[in-house]
C-alpha positions in Angstrom: 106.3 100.3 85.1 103.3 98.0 85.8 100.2 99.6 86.1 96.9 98.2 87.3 96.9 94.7 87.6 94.2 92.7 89.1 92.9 89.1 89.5 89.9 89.8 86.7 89.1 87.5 84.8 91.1 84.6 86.8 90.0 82.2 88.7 91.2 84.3 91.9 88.6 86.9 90.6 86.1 85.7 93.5 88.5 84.7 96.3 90.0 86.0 99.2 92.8 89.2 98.8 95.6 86.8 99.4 94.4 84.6 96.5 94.0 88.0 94.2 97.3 89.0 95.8 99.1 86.0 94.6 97.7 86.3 91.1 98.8 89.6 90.5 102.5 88.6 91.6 102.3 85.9 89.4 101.3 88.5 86.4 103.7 90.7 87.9 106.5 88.4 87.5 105.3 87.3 83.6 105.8 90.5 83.1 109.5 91.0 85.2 110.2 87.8 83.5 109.9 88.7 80.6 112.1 92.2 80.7 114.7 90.0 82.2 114.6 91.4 85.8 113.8 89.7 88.7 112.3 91.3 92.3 115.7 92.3 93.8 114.9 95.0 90.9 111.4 96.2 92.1 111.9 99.5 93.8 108.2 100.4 94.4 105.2 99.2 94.7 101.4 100.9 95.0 98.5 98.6 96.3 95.0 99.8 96.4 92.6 97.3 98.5 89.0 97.6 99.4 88.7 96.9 102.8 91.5 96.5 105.7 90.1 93.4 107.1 92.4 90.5 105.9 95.0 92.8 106.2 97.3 90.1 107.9 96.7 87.9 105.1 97.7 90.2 102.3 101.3 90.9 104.1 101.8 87.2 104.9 101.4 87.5 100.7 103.1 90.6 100.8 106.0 88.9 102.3 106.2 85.2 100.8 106.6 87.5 97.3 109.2 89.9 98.3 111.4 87.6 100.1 114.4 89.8 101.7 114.1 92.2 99.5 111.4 94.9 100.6 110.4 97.7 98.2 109.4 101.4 99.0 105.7 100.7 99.1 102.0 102.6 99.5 99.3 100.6 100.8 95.6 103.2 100.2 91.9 101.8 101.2 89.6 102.7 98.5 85.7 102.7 98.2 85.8 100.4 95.4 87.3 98.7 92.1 86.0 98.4 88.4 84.4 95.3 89.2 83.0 94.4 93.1 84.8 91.2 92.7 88.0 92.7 93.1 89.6 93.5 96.2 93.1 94.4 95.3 95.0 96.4 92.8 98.6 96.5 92.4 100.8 99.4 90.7 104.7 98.2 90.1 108.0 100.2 89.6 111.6 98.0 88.6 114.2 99.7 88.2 116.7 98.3 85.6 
């Protein structure tokens, strides 16, 4: 279980969602990594953004990441995130 992970305190921490987006994958798979399980293992995933607008960018993100393999999945608009930088938030389940 990975809970929580956002682009704070990265350089993505004031870009765009995509850029947050592909810093929490690349956490994400530090993490994966080091359990020994790759993303054919993640079996859900629970993304909190702020705002819908660059929607289209985030699944182009969404996508690159997951390659074939497409997880059961929750996408929820909330008002905000500890800090206003932050657009995204991403929850992850692997199944070993």
């Amino acid at each position: 279980y990975i809970s929580g992970l956002t682009a704070f305190g990265t350089q993505a921490q004031q870009g765009s969602i995509a850029a947050q987006a592909e810093e929490i994958f690349k956490q994400i798979r530090t993490v994966a990594d080091a359990e020994g399980v790759d993303f054919s293992s993640l079996i859900k995933v629970t993304i909190f953004i702020t705002s819908f607008a660059e929607i289209d960018a985030l699944r182009r993100v969404l996508y690159q990441n997951y390659g074939d393999h497409l997880p059961a999945s929750s996408l929820v608009e909330v008002s905000r995130l500890f800090s206003p930088d932050l657009k995204i938030e991403i929850e992850a389940i692997f199944g070993l």
